[in-house]
Structures are given as structure tokens and as C-alpha cells.
N, C-alpha and C positions, 0 to 999 in steps of 0.2 A: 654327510661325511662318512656314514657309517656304512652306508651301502659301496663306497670308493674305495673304503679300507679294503671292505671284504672284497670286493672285485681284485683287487690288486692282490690279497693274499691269494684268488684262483687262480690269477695269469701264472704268480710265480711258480704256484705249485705244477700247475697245467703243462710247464716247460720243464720238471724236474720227475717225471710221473712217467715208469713204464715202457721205456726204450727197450730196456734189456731182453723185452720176450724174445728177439730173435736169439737169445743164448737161454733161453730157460727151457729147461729139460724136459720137462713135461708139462707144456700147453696145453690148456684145455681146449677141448673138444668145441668147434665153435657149433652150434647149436640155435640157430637165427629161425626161427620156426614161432616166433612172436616179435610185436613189435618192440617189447622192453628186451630181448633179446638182439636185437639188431641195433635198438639205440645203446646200447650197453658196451655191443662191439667198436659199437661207432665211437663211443666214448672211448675208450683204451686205445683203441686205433690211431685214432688223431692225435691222442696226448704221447702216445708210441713214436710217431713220425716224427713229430717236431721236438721231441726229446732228441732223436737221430740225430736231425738234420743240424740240430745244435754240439752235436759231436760227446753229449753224456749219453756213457753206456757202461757205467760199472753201478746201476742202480740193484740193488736187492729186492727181488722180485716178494720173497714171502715178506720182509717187513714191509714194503709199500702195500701189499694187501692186507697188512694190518692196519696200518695206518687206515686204511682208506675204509676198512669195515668200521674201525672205532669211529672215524668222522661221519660214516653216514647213519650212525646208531643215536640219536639224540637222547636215547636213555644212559646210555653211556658212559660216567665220567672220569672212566680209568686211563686219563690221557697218559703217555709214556714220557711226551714232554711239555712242554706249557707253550703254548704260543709262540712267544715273544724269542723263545729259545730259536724254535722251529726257524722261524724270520730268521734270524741271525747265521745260523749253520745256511740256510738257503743262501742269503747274501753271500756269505764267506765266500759256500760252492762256488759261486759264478763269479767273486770275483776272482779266485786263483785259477778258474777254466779262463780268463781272459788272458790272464797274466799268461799260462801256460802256451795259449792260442798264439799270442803275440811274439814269445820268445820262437816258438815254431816258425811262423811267418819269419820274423828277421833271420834264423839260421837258413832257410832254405830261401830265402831272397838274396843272401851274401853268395850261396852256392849257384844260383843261377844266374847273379849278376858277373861271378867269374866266366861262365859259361858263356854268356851275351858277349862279353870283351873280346876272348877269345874269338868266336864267330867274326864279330864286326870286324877284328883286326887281320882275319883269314879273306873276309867276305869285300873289305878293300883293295885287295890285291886282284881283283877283276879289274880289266880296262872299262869297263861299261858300268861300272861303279863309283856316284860319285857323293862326297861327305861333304856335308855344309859346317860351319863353325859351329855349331849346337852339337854337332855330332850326328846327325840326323843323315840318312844313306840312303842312294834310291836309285833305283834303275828306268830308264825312259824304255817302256815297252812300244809306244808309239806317241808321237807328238799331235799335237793338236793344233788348230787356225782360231778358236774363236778367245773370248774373252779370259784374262784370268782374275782369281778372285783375290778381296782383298780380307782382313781378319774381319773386315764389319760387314761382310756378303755372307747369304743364305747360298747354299750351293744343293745340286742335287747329283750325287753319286750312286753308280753300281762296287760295289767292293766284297774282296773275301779276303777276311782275316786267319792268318795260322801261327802255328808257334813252329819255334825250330824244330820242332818233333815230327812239323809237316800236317799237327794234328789241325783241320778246319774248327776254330770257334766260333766262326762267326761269317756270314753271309749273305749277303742283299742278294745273292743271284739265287743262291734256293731257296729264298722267300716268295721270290717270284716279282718282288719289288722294288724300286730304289728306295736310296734311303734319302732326305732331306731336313738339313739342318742350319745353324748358324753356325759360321766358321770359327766362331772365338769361343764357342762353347761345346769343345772336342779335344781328347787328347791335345796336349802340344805338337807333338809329330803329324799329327795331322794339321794343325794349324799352320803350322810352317808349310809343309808339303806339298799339301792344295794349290797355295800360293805361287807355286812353282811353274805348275799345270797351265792352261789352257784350256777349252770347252773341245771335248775329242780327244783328248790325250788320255794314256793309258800307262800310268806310273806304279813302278814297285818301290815301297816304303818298308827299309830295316828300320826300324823304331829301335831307340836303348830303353832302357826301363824307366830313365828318367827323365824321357820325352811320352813314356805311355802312363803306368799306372803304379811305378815305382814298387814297393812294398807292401801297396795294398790296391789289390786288383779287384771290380766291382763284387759285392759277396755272392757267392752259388755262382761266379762264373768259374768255366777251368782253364782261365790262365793264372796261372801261378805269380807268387809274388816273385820282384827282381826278375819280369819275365822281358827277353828281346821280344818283338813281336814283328812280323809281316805283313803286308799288306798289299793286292792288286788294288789299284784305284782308276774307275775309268768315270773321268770328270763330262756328266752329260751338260749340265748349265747352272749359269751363274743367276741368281735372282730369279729361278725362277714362279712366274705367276702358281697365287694358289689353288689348290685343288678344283675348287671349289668354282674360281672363276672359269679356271679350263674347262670344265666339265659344261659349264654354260655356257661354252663358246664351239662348244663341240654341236 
């Protein structure tokens, strides 16, 4: 148990450690000319990143290097706060960075869910536009002959996703692969949509937000919350065989 503690007093710290270099004045000199030199960089490095990538960057650069001298001194025992403190202020931090996170996400999910409505109710007044009762909008770019699927079919598609900014997020064709899934376990809008299709049809999907990802869009991706979303969908087949057998049939 004692080993679990301590592990978990490093995660926390390890995510609260050292962001801020990219604002601190004067960096040291890196100096990787030994191996505890490079593990050392490597060490602030990483604890640096994933402080970013978690969005804290008002850390105080000279107190966390005290902090971090007095913890690695085990002669030491002029701690400034006691443990149990330390714990506590951690927790608080991350819980009001969430709280803050969240309030963020829902104002700017209500701002682009105006944006979405707008669109979809501009992007209806096309003749070649047509809305199902979910709200879900799609354009036939070309039609298809073979099968279409049902929500309990695997399907394997080529598609490119974008936002209304035109920005590409996402893409099976510059991967260079299709993609291949279960249809009940996809966005809504795409659940519905597929459906629509036929095997060779080549469909454009206006998604609303509350047929994609609503207010909370997968995290590190860059669609935004309350985002419309787009979609080319060219439906290559329904069920089809796996890789695996194809490949041994080749």
C-alpha cells in the first residue's frame, strides 16, 4: 500500500511540475554532454509537456525548483508544507482547472451551437438538400446499386471529415485506408446516414452537434464542442469479410 501511495503522490505531482519553462526568463543552458544530463532533461521535458497539454501554465518556476531540491535532499527536513497539505492544494488545483475547463467547453459549445443552426437553416434552402426528422442533412453526391446497411452491419467506408471552417480533421483517404466499423457504434449521424446509402453511393453528411459529439468532442481532437460537423462518405461494402480471411484468399 505504501508503494501505491507514493506512486500516486508522483503521478499527481508529475502532472503539476514545470510547464511554465516556455515563459521563464532565463532557461538554462541545456547541457546534455552526460547521461544524468539528458535523463535529467528528459525528466523536466516530459513532466513540462504533459503539464501543457493539460492546459496548467501559471506554475512558478523558482518555487517548484525548490520544491524539488528540498524532495530530492533526504537530509533535508525543512519541508515548507507537510504533505497532507501539499495533497490537498493539488486536489483543489485540478479540481477548479476542471470546473473552469467545463464552464469553457459549455460557453463556447452554446456559441457554436448558434453557429450550427444558423448554417443548417441557410444550408436547407439548397434544392439538393435533404433533412430527416433527427435533423440530420445530407447531400447525394452519387448513388449507389448494391446493399444498404442496417444499425447491426459492419460497413467499410472511405470518408473525410471537416468543420464549417472547411478545416479537414479527419480523413480515411490521406491515410491511405478505409476505415471499417460497426454501424451502432459511431456517431448518431452517422448511424442514421449509412443507412440511407447503398454499397457505391457517395453521400455528404451536415451533422448537428447532437447527432455527433455534442459538448464534449473526443479529447486532443480539434473539433470543438457544440461543433456542426461534415462529412464525404463513399459506402465501399456492407459486411465485409475480414482482413485476415481476404488476405488468404488473395
Amino acid at each position: 500500500m505504501k508503494h501505491l501511495y507514493l506512486a500516486a503522490i508522483i503521478l499527481i505531482s508529475s502532472m503539476l511540475l514545470f510547464s511554465a519553462c516556455n515563459s521563464y526568463e532565463q532557461r538554462a543552458s541545456e547541457d546534455l554532454s552526460t547521461k544524468i544530463d539528458s535523463l535529467s532533461y528528459s525528466f523536466g521535458y516530459l513532466q513540462g509537456s504533459s503539464l501543457s497539454n493539460e492546459g496548467i501554465n501559471d506554475i512558478d518556476i523558482q518555487n517548484y525548483v525548490a520544491g524539488l531540491q528540498t524532495g530530492l535532499d533526504t537530509t533535508d527536513t525543512s519541508v515548507a508544507i507537510d504533505q497532507i497539505a501539499m495533497q490537498t492544494l493539488i486536489q483543489t488545483y485540478l479540481q477548479e482547472l476542471e470546473m473552469n475547463r467545463q464552464q469553457q467547453a459549455e460557453e463556447e459549445a452554446s456559441v457554436n451551437r448558434e453557429r450550427g443552426v444558423a448554417f443548417l437553416e441557410e444550408n436547407l434552402q439548397n434544392e439538393d438538400v435533404t433533412e430527416t426528422e433527427s435533423g440530420l442533412q445530407y447531400r447525394v453526391l452519387e448513388e449507389g446499386d448494391g446493399d444498404s446497411p442496417t444499425a447491426e452491419d459492419r460497413v467499410q467506408v472511405h470518408y473525410e471529415g471537416r468543420l464549417l471552417s472547411d478545416e479537414v480533421f479527419d480523413s480515411s483517404y490521406e491515410r491511405g485506408q478505409p476505415a471499417t466499423f460497426p454501424l451502432n457504434r459511431v456517431i448518431p449521424g452517422w448511424t442514421e446516414g449509412l443507412q440511407l446509402m447503398q454499397e457505391g453511393a457517395q453521400y455528404r453528411f451536415f451533422i448537428p452537434a447532437d447527432l455527433a459529439y455534442g459538448a464534449n468532442p473526443p479529447q486532443g481532437s480539434p473539433i470543438p464542442p457544440g461543433a456542426v460537423l461534415i462529412f464525404d462518405v463513399e459506402l465501399l461494402e456492407v459486411n465485409p469479410e475480414p482482413q485476415q480471411q481476404q488476405l488468404q484468399q488473395q
